[in-house]
Every structure is written in structure tokens, then in C-alpha cells.
VEXVO-129965 format. One record per residue (C-alpha): residue number from 1; residue in one letter; x, z, y. Coordinates in Angstrom, 3 decimals. Layout:
// VEXVO-129965
NUM,A,X,Z,Y
...
This chain:
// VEXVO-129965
1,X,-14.860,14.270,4.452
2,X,-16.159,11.283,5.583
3,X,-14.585,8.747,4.673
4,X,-12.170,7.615,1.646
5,X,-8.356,8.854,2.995
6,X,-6.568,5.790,2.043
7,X,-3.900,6.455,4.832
8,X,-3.458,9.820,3.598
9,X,-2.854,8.667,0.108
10,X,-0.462,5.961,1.379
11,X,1.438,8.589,3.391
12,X,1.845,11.059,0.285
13,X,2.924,8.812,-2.042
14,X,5.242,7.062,-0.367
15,X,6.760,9.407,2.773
16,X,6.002,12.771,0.485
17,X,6.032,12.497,-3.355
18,X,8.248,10.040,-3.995
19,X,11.083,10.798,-1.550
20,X,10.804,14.212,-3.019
21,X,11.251,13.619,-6.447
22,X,14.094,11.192,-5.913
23,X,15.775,13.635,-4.107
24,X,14.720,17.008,-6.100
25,X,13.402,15.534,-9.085
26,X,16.995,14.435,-10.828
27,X,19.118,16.834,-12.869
28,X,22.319,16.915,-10.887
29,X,24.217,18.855,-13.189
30,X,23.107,17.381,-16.802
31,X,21.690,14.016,-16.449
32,X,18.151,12.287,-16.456
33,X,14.678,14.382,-14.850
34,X,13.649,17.958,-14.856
35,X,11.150,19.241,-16.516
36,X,9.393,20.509,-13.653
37,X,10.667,21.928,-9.666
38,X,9.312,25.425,-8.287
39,X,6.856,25.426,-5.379
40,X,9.873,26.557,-3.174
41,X,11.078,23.129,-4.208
42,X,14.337,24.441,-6.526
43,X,14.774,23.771,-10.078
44,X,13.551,26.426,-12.386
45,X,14.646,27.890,-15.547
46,X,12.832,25.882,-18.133
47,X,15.474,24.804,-20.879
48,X,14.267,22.041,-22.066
49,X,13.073,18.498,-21.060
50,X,10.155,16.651,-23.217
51,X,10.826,12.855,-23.782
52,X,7.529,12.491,-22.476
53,X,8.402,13.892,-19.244
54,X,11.712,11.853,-18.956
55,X,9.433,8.482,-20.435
56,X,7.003,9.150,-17.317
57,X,9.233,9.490,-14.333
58,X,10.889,6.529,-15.802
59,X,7.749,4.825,-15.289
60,X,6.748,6.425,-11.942
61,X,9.765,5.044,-10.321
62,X,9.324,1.417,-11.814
63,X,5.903,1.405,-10.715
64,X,7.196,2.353,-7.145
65,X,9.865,-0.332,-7.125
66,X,7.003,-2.575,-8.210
67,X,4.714,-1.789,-5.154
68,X,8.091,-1.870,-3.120
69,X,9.798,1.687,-2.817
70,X,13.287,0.469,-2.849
71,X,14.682,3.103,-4.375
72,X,12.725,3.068,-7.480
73,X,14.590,0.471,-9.550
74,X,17.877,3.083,-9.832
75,X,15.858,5.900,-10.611
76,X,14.050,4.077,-13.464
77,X,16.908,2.393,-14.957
78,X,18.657,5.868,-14.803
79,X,15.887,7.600,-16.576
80,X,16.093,4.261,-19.763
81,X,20.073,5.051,-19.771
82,X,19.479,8.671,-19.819
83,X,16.560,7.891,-22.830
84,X,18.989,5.874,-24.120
85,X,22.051,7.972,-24.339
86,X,20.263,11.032,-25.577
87,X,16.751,10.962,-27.380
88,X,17.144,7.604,-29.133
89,X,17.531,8.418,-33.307
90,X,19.037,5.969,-35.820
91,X,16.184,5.461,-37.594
92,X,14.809,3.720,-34.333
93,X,12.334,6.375,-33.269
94,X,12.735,8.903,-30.421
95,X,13.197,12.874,-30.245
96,X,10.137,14.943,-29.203
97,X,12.373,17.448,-27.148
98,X,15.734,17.617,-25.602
99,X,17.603,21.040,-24.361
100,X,18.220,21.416,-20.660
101,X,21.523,20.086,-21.327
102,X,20.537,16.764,-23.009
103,X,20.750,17.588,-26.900
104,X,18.094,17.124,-29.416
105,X,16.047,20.786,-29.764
106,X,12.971,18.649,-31.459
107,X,13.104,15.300,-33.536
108,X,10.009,15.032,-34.746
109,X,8.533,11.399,-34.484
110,X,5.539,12.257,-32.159
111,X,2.766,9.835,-31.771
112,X,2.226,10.789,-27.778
113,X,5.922,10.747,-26.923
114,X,6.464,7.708,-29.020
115,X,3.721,6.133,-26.680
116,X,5.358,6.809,-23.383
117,X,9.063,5.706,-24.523
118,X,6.296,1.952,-25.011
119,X,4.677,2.934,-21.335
120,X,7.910,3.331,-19.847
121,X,10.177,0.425,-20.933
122,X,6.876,-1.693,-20.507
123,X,6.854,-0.654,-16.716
124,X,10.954,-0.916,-16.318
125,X,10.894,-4.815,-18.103
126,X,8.117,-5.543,-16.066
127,X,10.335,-4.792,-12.719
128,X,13.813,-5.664,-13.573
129,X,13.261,-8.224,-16.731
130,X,15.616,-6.230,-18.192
131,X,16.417,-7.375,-22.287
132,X,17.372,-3.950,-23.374
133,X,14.152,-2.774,-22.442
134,X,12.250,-5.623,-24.243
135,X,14.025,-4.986,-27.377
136,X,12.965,-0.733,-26.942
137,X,9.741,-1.812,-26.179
138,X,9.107,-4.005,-29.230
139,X,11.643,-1.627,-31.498
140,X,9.472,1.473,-30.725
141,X,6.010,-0.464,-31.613
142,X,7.825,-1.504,-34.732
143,X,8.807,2.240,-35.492
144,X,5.139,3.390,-35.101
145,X,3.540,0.630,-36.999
146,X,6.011,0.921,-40.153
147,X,6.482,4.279,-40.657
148,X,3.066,6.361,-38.817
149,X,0.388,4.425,-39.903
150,X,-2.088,6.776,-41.303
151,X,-4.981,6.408,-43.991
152,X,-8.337,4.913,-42.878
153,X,-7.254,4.166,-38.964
154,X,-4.468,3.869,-37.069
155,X,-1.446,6.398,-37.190
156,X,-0.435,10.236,-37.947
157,X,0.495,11.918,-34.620
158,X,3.368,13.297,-35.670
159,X,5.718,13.576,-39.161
160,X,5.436,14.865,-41.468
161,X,1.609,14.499,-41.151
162,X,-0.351,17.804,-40.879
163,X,-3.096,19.284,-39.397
164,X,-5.864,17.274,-37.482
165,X,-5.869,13.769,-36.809
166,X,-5.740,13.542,-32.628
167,X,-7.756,11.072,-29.665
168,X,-4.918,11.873,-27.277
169,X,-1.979,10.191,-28.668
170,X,-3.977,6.716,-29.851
171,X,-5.527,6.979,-25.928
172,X,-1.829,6.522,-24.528
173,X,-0.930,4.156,-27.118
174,X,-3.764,2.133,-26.622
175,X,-2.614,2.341,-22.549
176,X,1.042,1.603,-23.311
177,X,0.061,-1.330,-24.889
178,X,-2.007,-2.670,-22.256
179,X,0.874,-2.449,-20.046
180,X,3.199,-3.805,-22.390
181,X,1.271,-6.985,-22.664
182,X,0.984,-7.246,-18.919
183,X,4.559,-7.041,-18.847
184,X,5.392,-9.366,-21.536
185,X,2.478,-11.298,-22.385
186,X,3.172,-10.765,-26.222
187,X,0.139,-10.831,-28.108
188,X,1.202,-8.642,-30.634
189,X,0.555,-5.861,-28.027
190,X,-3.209,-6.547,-26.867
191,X,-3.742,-6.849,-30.772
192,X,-2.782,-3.602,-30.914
193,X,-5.053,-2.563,-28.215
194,X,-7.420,-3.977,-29.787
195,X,-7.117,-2.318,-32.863
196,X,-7.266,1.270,-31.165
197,X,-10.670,0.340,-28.648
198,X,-12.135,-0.343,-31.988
199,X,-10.854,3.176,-33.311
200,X,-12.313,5.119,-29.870
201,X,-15.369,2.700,-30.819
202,X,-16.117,3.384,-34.236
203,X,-14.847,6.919,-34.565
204,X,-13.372,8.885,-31.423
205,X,-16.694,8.256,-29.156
206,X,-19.912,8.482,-30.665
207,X,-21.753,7.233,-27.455
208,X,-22.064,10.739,-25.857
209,X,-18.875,12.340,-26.289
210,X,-15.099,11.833,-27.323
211,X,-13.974,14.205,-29.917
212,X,-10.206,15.202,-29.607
213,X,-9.852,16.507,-33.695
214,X,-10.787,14.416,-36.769
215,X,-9.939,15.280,-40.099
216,X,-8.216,12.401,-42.367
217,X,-10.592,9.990,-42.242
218,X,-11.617,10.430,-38.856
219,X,-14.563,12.540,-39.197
220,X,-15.167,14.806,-35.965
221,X,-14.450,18.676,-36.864
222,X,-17.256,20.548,-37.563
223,X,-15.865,23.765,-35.866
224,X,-15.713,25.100,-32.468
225,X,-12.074,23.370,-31.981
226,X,-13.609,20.901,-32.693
227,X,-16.463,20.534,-30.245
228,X,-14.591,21.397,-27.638
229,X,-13.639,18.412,-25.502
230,X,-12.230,17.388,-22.297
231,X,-14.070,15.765,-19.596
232,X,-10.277,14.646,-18.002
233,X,-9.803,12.449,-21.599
234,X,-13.604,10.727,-20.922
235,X,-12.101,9.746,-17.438
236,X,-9.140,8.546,-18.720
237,X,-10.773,6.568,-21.635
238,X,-13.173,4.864,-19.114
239,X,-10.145,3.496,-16.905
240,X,-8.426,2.553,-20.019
241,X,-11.027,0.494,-21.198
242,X,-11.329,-1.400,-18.007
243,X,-8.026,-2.693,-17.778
244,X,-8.978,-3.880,-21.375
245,X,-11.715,-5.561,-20.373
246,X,-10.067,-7.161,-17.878
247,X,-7.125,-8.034,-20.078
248,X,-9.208,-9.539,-23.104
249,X,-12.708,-10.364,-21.671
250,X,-14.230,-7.853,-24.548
251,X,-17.452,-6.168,-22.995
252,X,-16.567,-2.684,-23.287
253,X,-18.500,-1.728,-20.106
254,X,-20.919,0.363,-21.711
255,X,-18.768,2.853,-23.720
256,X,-16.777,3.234,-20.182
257,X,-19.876,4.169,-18.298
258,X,-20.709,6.318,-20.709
259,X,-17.664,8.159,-21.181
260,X,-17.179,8.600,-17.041
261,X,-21.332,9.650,-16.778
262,X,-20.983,12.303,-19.854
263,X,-17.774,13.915,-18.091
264,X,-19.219,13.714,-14.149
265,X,-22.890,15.690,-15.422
266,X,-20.737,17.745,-17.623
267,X,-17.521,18.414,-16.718
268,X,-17.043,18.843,-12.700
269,X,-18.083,21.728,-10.919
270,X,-21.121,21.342,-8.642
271,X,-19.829,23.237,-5.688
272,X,-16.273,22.460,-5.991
273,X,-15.827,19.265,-7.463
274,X,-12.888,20.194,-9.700
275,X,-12.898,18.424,-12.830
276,X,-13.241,21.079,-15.432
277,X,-10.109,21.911,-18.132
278,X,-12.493,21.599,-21.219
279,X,-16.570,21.662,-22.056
280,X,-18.557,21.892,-25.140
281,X,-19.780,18.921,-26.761
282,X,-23.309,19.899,-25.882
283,X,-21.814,20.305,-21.957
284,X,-21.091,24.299,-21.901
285,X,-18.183,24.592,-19.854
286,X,-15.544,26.410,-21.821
287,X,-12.604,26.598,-19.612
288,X,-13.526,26.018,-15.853
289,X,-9.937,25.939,-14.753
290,X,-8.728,22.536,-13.368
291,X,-5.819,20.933,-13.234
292,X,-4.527,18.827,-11.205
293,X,-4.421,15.785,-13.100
294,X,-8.456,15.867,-14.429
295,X,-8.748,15.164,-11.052
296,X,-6.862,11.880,-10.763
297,X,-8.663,10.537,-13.835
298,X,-12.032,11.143,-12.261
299,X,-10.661,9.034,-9.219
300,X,-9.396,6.288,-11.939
301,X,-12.701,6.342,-13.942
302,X,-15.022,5.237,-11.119
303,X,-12.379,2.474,-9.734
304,X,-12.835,1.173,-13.140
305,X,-16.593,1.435,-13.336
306,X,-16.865,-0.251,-10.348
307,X,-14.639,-3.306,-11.223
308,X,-16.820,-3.551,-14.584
309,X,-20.073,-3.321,-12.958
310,X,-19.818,-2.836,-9.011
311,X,-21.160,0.771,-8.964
312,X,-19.632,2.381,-5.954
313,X,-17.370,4.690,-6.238
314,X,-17.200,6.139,-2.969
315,X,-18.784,9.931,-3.148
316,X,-16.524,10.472,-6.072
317,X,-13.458,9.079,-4.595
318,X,-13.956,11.509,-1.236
319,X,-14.750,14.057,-3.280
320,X,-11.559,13.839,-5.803
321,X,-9.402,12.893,-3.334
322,X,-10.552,15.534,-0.642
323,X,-9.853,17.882,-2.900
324,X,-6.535,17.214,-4.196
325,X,-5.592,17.310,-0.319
326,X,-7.351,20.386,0.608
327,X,-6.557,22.741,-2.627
328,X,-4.356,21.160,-4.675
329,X,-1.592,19.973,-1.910
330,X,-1.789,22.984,0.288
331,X,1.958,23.535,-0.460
332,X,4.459,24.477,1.772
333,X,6.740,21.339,0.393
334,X,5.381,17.925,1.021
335,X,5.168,16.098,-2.531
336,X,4.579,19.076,-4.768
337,X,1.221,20.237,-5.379
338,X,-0.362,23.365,-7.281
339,X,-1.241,22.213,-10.693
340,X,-4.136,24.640,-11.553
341,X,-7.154,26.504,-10.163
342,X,-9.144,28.680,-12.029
343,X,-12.766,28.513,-11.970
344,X,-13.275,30.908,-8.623
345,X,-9.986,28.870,-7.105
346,X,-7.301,30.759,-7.266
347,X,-4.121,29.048,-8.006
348,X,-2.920,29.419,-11.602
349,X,0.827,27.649,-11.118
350,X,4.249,29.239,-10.467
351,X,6.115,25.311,-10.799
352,X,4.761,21.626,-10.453
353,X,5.045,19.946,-13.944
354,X,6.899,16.561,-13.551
355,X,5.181,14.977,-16.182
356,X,2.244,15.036,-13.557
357,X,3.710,12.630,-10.661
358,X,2.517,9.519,-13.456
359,X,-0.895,10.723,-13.003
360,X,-0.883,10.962,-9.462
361,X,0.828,7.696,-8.841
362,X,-1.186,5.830,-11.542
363,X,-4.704,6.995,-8.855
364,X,-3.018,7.025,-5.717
365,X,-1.623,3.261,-7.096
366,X,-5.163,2.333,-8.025
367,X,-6.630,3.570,-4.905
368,X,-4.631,1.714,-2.877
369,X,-4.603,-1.962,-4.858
370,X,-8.832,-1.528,-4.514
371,X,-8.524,-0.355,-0.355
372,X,-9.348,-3.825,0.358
373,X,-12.601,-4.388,-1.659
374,X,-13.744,-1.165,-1.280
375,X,-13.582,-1.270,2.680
376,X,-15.403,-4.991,2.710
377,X,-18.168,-3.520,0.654
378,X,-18.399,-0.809,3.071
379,X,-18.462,-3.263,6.114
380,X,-21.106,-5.630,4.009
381,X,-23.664,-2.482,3.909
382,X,-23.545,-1.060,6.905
383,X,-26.754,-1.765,9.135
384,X,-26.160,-4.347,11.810
């Protein structure tokens, strides 16, 4: 473990996970992505597909057309037709959940799905300049903004509203808007950003910790659901916000140390180095499973400490990375992965979720598009 494994990260992405999914990852009999593939590589029985699922391949395989897989631009525009064809509603929103078989089993407007159809046609216009996906992109923004904006801040995560107000949903949004404005360069979309970094700001992050429930007006819940948090969503955050402040010039360098410091002290194991499943807000571990995808956001977190500030990220990167090869990949099919440990490691998973492959690309991606600074700093301090 001695150094960062950028070729082995180049090799998994693109000769492994990708070529895998492209060829295992489509529905051959009904259309659009599965859910999820066995370890043995077959589909599985699962009967239904979540739009957010279908939103997030759709922008895995953009992003790889982007960095130049050449068979990336189908596979996303098939995964917009398939959207297209069977989860849009008249009313301009999107279904929650489709059956295996492409019908609507869930319409609910949903705040988190909602955000990925935005992620997803942000990523395919931004590869193929596509005008159907502009209008989605800007259709679904309208959607949220008219009819789930919420008392106090931003929006209801679902509809009917009910139950507690969420972090998780207004974290993608706020991502799927940062892409959207690096894809079209429409203010209307860092504005909306903007208006979210001021909710995590002001009422999700209270300088130590990011709550995940809120009642109406945003105040943190009081019991234990409520304290419990997830040191995967302070990675997350902290990436986030650096592509913000990169986007907008807004000094938000602080909050995303703070968030990536509060989850490394609290949330990884010391002898392992798995990102834990979810602490206390006082740091108790509560569930010391991992999976697979805390892990990727611990790798994006530093990467985006270290373009804000220049703290190297090199002991977390080996130690992330390391151990998504050595547990998490040790898979008898290259490109799928076990998607959770518990806390003594001991796989947890029977099937790789699909949904996952965004998170993995989005730090492999990252990883790779920083290989070049982060091996000149190395060079510049090594003795002579």
C-alpha cells in the first residue's frame, strides 16, 4: 500500500466496470437498466427498477463517453428514451418506481429521484448537446420549484408532504445543479445552488455535524433518529461544496473541512479504514457496517479539500482506495464488487446495487482528472 493505485483505478473502470455493465447491466427483455446483477454476474429477481437507479446509469455512461468510453453515448441516450417512454407523468414530474417490466408501481413526486432525472439529463446535454435533454433538464427544475417548495427553506421531499424534512435529497439537488450549470451555463441553476449551500449553511450543518431529519422549519430532531448521522453524507457534502466553490468563487472552505474532519475522527474505523454506515452526533458509532459507497465519498472529500486548501490527500486516498480493491472487489467477476461489510468484515451482500456504479465512477473519475497534480506534488517533496 504504498502508493496511490491510479493504474488500478484506470484499469477497473474502464477494462472492468464499465464493459460489464454495458454488457450485463441492460434489461434485455424489458427495456432500460436493472436494478441490480448477482455476484455470479446474472440478473436477479428484484421486480422493480427505481428512477433513481435508471437516472444514474444514465449518467454513468455519459460521464464515460465524456472521458472517452465510446460506447457510453448509446447507453446514456438509451437510458433518457427509456426515462422518457416510461417514468415521465403529465404533470411534468417523474415516477418514484417502475415494475420490472417498465410500468409505474410508485408516482410519488420524490425530491431525491426528482434530483437525479436533473443529474442525469445535465450529464447526457453536456455530451451529446442534445435539446430534448435541455428542455427535461429545465422542465424538471421547473416541476420542483412550482409545486415542492416547502415552508421556511427549500422543498418537501416527497408529496404529499409528511414526516421529517430530509439533508439527503437537497444534497443531490444542490449537486445536480452544479452539474447542470456546468453543462449549460444557465444561471438559473448555480442560483439554485446557491440557495441550498445556504440551507446546509444555516440549518443542515451546525459546524460539527450534518443532521439528516428536521422538523418543518428545519429544526434538527431532538430524538435518537435524529442524532444519528452519517459520516458518508459529511464526505459527500465536503466534495459538493468544492465544486461550488470552484463554480462561484464563494469561500465555503471551512464548512467542507469541517464536514470531511468530523466524519474521518468519527466515522472510519481505525484498524480497517471502512467508512462507517452511521454514528451518533456526539461520534458513537451506531452501525459499523460499511458500504461500499461511504468509501468513495471519503476518496471525493479529501480531493476536494485539497483543491480548496492543498492539504494532501494521499494517506486517505491509499487507504480508501486499498480497500475497495482488497475487500470490497474481491469478486469472482471483474466490475462487480460486494456492497457491504459488517463491522468484523464479513460480507453482508447477496447482489451489487446498480445505483452504486455513479458513486464509483464519480471517485474513480475524480481520482484520475487530479493523477497529474497529485503525482507533481509528490515529485516536488521528495528529498533530492
Amino acid at each position: 500500500m504504498s502508493q496511490i493505485p491510479f493504474d488500478a483505478v484506470r484499469a477497473w473502470l474502464f477494462q472492468d466496470a464499465l464493459p460489464f455493465w454495458a454488457a450485463h447491466g441492460i434489461d434485455r427483455v424489458h427495456g432500460g437498466f436493472l436494478e441490480e446483477v448477482g455476484l455470479d454476474g446474472g440478473p436477479t429477481a428484484c421486480g422493480f427498477k427505481r428512477v433513481r437507479v435508471i437516472c444514474r446509469q444514465t449518467y454513468a455512461f455519459a460521464h464515460a463517453a465524456h472521458l472517452g468510453w465510446a460506447e457510453g453515448d448509446a447507453l446514456s441516450r438509451l437510458g433518457v428514451d427509456y426515462l422518457k417512454a416510461h417514468a415521465s407523468l403529465p404533470d411534468g414530474g417523474w415516477a418514484k418506481t417502475l415494475t420490472r417490466e417498465g410500468g409505474i408501481l410508485d408516482p410519488t413526486p420524490d425530491l431525491y429521484e426528482l434530483s437525479f432525472v436533473i443529474f442525469a439529463m445535465a450529464w447526457r446535454y453536456r455530451v451529446s448537446r442534445d435539446a430534448d435533454a435541455l428542455r427535461l433538464l429545465h422542465s424538471t427544475l421547473d416541476y420542483i420549484q412550482t409545486n415542492m417548495r416547502g415552508p421556511g427553506m427549500a422543498f418537501w421531499s416527497h408529496l404529499p408532504p409528511g414526516g421529517p424534512r430530509l439533508q439527503n435529497p437537497h444534497m443531490h439537488l444542490t449537486e445536480a445543479c452544479l452539474a447542470a450549470f456546468e453543462a449549460t451555463h444557465d444561471q438559473r441553476f448555480l442560483d439554485q445552488a446557491a440557495e441550498l449551500v445556504n440551507l446546509l449553511r444555516t440549518r443542515l450543518f451546525d459546524g460539527v455535524t450534518l443532521g439528516e431529519r428536521f422538523d418543518e422549519d428545519w429544526r434538527r430532531l431532538t430524538c435518537e433518529e435524529g442524532r444519528a448521522v452519517e459520516p458518508g453524507h459529511h464526505f459527500e457534502w465536503a466534495w459538493i461544496l468544492a465544486q461550488y466553490q470552484r463554480l462561484t468563487g464563494v469561500d465555503v472552505s471551512t464548512q467542507a473541512l469541517a464536514l470531511a474532519e468530523f466524519a474521518e475522527q468519527h466515522g472510519v474505523d481505525s484498524v480497517s479504514g471502512a467508512v462507517f454506515d452511521s454514528v451518533r452526533d456526539d461520534g458513537t458509532p451506531i452501525a459499523k457496517s460499511s458500504r461500499a459507497w461511504t468509501n468513495t465519498e471519503r476518496i471525493k472529500a479529501w480531493l476536494g479539500v485539497y483543491e480548496l486548501t492543498g492539504r494532501d490527500p494521499t494517506g486517505e486516498l491509499k487507504s480508501a482506495l486499498w480497500l475497495l480493491f482488497d475487500r470490497y472487489f474481491a469478486v469472482a467477476k471483474p466490475g462487480l464488487w460486494i456492497d457491504q461489510f459488517d463491522g468484523e468484515g464479513e460480507p453482508m451482500s447477496k447482489a451489487a446495487p446498480a445505483g452504486i456504479v455513479y458513486h464509483l465512477l464519480l471517485a474513480f473519475s475524480e481520482v484520475l482528472r487530479l493523477e497529474p497534480e497529485l503525482k507533481a506534488q509528490k515529485r516536488v517533496g521528495q528529498a533530492p
